[in-house]
C-alpha positions in Angstrom: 0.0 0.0 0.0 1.3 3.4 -1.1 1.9 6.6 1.3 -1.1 8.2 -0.6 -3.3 5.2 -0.4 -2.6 4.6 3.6 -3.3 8.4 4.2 -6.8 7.6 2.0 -7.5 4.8 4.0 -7.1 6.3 7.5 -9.0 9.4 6.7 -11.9 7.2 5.1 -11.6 4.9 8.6 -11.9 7.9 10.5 -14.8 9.4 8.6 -16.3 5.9 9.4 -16.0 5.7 12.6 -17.3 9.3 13.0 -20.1 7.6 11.2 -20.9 5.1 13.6 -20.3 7.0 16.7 -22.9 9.3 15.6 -25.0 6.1 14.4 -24.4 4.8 18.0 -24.7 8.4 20.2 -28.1 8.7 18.1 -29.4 5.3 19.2 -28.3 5.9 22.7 -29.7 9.1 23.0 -33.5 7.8 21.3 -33.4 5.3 24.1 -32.7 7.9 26.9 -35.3 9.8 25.7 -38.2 7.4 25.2 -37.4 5.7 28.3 -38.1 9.0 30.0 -40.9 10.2 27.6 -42.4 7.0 27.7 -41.1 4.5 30.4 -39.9 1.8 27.4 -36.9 0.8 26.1 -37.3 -1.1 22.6 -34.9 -0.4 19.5 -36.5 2.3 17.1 -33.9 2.2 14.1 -34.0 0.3 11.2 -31.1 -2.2 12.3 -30.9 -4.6 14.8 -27.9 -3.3 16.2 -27.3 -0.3 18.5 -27.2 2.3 15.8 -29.3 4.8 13.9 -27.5 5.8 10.0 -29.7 9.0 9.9 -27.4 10.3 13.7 -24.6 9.0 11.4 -25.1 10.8 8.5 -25.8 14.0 10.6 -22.5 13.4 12.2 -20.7 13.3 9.1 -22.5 16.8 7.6 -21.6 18.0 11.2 -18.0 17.7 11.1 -17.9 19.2 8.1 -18.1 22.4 9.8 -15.5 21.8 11.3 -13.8 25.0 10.0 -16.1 27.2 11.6 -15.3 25.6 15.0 -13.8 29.1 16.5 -17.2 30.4 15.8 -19.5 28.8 18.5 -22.7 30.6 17.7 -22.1 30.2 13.7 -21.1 26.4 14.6 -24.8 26.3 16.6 -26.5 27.6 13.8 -24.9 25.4 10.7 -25.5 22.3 13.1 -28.9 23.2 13.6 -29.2 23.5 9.6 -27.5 20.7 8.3 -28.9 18.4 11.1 -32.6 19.7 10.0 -31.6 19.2 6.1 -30.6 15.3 6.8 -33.7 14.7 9.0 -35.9 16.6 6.0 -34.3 14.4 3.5 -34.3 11.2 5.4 -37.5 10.9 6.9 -39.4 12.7 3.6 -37.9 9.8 1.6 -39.0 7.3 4.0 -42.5 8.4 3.5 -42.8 9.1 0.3 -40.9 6.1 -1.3 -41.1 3.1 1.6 -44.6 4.5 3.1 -42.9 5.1 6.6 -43.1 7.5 9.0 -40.1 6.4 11.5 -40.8 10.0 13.5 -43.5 11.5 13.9 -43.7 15.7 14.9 -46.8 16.5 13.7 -48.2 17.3 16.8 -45.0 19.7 18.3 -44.2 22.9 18.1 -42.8 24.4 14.9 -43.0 21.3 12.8 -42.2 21.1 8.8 -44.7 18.0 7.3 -43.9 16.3 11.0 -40.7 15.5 9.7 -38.8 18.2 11.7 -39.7 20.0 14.4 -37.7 23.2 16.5 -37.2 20.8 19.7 -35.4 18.4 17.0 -33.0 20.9 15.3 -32.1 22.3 18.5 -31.3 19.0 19.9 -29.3 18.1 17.3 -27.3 22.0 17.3 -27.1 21.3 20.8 -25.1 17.8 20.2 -23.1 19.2 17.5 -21.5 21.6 19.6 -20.7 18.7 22.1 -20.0 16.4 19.0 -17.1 19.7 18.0 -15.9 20.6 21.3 -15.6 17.3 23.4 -16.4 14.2 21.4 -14.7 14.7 18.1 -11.0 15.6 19.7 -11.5 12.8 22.3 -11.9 10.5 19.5 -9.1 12.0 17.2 -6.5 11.5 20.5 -7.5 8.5 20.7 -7.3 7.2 16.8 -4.3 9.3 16.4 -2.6 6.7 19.5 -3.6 3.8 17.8 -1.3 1.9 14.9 -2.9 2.8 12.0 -3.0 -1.0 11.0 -5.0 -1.5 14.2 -7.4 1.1 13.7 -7.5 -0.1 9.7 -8.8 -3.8 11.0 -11.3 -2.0 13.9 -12.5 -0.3 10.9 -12.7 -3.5 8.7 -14.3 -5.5 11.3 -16.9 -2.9 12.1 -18.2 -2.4 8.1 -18.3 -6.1 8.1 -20.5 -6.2 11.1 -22.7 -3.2 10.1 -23.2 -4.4 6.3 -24.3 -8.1 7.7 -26.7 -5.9 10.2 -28.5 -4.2 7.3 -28.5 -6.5 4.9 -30.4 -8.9 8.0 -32.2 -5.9 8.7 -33.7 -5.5 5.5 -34.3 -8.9 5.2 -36.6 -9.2 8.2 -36.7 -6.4 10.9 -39.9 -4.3 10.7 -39.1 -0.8 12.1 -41.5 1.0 14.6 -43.7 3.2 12.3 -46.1 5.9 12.9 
């Protein structure tokens, strides 16, 4: 493997497991908050395992604004936009081409289609700024620690697992509609 390729390879691992922290952060915080709301614990994604692709996918367009990090309120407000944008997208998509409704805000305040809502995009600001200030250089000094080999077959081992989690997923988990 070349310099260039290794360097790739590492950034593409780390984007990945940005990925699923934010898959796994999201899951963790749905279950905090419908245990409270609610008083049950039961798996709401789409995959059997402890993770939730949209939280991923936000955590990715999060850390892209990265650059604006210096820039706390500017940082609240992109985070609040491009988490709003993915939820839009994702759960607008789910309805209109797979008939579900995985979230439901139609009845808060602020709401667009009960797809988004103003509790929602705050939330999600609100993580992004911990995601930026705490989570995301905790988890760089930790990769950066790590042989890069290591964190390569962490990586490798984790695809493997998520790919077999929603391929099984789409074979026979039904998600929890509304």
């Amino acid at each position: 493997m070349t310099a260039i390729s290794k360097k790739v390879t590492d950034r593409l691992c780390y984007l990945f497991l940005i990925f699923l922290t934010g898959c796994l952060v999201g899951w963790v915080y749905e279950e905090i908050f419908y245990w409270i709301t609610e008083g049950l614990l039961r798996n709401r994604g789409i995959l059997y395992g402890p993770w939730l692709p949209i939280y991923g996918i936000g955590a990715l367009g999060i850390y892209a604004m990265k650059p604006v990090k210096k820039h706390p309120v500017l940082l609240f407000f992109l985070c609040a936009m491009v988490a709003g944008i993915v939820e839009y997208i994702i759960g607008y998509i789910g309805i209109r081409f797979f008939g579900m409704r995985l979230w439901d805000y139609r009845e808060l305040l602020w709401n667009i289609d009960g797809i988004i809502c103003f509790r929602s995009v705050v939330s999600f600001a609100l993580m992004g700024l911990v995601f930026h200030y705490w989570l995301e250089p905790t988890g760089s000094r930790i990769v950066q620690k790590l042989p890069s080999g290591t964190v390569r077959t962490v990586c490798l081992v984790l695809l493997l697992i998520f790919l077999v989690d929603c391929i099984l997923s789409a074979l026979f988990r039904t998600p929890i509609t509304y």
